[in-house]
C-alpha positions as CSV (number, residue, x, y, z in Angstrom):
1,X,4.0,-69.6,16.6
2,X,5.0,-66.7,15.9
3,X,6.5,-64.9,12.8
4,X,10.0,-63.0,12.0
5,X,10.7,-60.1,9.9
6,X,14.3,-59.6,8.0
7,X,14.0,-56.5,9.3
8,X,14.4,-58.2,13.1
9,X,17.7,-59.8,12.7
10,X,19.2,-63.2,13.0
11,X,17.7,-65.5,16.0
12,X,21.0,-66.5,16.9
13,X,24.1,-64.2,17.0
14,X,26.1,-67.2,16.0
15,X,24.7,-66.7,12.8
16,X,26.5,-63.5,12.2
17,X,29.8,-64.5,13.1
18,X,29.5,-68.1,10.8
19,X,28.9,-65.5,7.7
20,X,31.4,-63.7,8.6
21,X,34.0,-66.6,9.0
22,X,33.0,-68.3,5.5
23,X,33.2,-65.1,3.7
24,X,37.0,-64.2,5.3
25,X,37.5,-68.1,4.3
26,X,36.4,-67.3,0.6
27,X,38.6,-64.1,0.3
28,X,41.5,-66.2,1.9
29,X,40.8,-68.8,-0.9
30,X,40.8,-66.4,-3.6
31,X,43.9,-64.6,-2.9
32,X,45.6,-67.8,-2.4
33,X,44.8,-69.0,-5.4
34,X,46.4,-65.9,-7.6
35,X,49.1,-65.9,-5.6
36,X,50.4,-69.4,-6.5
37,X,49.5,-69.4,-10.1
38,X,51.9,-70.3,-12.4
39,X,50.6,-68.5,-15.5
40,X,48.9,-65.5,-14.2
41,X,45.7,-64.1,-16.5
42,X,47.9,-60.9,-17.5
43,X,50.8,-60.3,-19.0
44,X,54.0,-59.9,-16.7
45,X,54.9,-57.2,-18.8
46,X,56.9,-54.0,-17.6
47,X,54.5,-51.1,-17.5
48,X,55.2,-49.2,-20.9
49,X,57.2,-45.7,-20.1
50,X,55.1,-43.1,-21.8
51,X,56.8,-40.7,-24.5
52,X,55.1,-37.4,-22.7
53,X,52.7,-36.3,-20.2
54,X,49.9,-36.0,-22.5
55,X,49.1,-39.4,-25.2
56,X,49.4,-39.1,-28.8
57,X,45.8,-38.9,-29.7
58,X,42.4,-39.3,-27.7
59,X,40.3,-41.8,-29.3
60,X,40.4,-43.6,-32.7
61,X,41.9,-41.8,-35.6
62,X,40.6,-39.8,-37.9
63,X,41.1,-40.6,-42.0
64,X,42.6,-38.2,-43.8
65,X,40.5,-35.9,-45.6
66,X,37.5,-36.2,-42.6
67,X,35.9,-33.5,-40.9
68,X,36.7,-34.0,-36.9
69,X,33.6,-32.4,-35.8
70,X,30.0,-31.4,-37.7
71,X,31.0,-27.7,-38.4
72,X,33.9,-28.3,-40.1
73,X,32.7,-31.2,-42.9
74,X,32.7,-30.1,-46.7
75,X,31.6,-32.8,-48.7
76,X,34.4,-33.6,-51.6
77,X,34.1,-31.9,-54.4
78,X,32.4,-34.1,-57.4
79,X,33.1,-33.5,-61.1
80,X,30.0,-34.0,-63.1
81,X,31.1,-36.1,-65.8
82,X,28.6,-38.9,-65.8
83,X,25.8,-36.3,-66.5
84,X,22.5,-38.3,-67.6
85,X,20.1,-36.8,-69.7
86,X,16.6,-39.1,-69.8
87,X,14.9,-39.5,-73.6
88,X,12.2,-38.0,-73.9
89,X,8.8,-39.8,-72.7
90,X,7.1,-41.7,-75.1
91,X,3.5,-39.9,-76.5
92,X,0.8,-42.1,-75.6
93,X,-0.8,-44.0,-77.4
94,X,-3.9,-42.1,-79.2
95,X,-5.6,-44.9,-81.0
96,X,-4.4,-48.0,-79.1
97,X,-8.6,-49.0,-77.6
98,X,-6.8,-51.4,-75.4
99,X,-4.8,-48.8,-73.7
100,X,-7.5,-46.6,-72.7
101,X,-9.9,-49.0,-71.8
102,X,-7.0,-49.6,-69.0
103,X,-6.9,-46.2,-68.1
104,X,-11.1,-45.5,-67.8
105,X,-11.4,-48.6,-66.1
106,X,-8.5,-48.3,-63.6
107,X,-9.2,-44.4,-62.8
108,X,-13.0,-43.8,-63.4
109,X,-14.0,-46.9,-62.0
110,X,-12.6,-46.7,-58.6
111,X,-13.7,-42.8,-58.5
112,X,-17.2,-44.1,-59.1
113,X,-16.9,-46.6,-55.9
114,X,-15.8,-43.7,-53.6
115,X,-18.5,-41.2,-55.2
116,X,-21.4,-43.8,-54.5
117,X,-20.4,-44.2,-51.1
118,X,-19.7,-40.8,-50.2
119,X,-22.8,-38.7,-51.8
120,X,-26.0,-40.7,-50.8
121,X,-28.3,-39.1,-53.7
122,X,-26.3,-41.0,-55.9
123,X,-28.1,-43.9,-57.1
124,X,-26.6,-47.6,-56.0
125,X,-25.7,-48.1,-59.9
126,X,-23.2,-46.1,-60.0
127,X,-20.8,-48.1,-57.2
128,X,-22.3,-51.2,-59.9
129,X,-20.8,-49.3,-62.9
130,X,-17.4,-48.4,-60.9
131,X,-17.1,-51.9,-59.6
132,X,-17.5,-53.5,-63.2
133,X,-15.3,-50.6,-64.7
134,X,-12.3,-51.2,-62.0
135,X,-12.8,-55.2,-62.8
136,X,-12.8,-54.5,-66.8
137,X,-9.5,-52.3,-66.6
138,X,-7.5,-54.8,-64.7
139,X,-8.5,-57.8,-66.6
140,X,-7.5,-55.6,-69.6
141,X,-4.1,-55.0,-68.2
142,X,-3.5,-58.4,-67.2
143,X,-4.9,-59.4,-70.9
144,X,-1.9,-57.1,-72.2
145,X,1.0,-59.1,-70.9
146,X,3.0,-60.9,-73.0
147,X,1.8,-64.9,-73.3
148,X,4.9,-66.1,-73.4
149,X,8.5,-65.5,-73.0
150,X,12.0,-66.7,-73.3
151,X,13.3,-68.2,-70.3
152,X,16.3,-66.9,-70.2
153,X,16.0,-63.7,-72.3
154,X,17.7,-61.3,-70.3
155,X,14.8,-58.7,-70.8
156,X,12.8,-58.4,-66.8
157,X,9.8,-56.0,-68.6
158,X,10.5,-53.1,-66.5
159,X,10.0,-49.9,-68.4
160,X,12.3,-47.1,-66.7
């Protein structure tokens, strides 16, 4: 048996000219069928007669008051009348235990952690004491929530 390529051709020159016939068939087809169409799939529109040699514009418009290109935009000028001016932060608070406890425990313990691991004269305590500190703070700052609100209060407890 033995074993064709494409590359070799057709076996049989018959093939050629059967392709050839049923695509010239197809293209007969087609143009036959545009041809006797009532409602073609364009408009049977004159051609529009333009105004000059050149169009109007090239491309979409531009609004008035925009730059065409990058060189030539200048932002509009902006009056500063809504001018905010923050309040002044709040001191914090010196004798509130609570408050620092969050602060030692959130800061110090965590830098304890890192110090243990890093420097390895440090005693193993120390990553202890950090891990506890780091736990104490948050469950302080979780303790200093609110119990309870209103449902419907209007008040979301951000602090700007």
């Amino acid at each position: 048996m033995s074993h064709r390529s494409p590359e070799d051709g057709p076996a049989d020159p018959d093939v050629d000219r059967a392709f050839r016939e049923i695509v010239a068939g197809l293209r007969g087809e087609a143009d036959t069928q545009h041809r006797g169409a009532v409602n073609p799939p364009w408009p049977s529109a004159p051609d529009p007669e333009p105004t000059s040699g050149r169009p109007s514009h090239l491309g979409p418009r531009t609004p008035e008051g925009m730059a065409t290109d990058h060189r030539s935009y200048e932002p509009p000028e902006v009056e500063d009348d809504d001018h905010f001016v923050p309040p002044p932060p709040e001191p914090l608070p010196a004798g509130d235990l609570h408050f620092w406890g969050i602060v030692v425990g959130l800061v110090v313990g965590p830098l304890l952690v890192v110090l243990a691991a890093v420097v390895p004269l440090l005693h193993p305590v120390f990553a202890v004491v950090g891990a506890v500190l780091a736990i104490g703070g948050f469950v302080l700052l979780v303790l200093r929530q609110p119990r309870r609100r209103p449902p419907f209060d209007g008040d979301d407890g951000a602090r700007v």
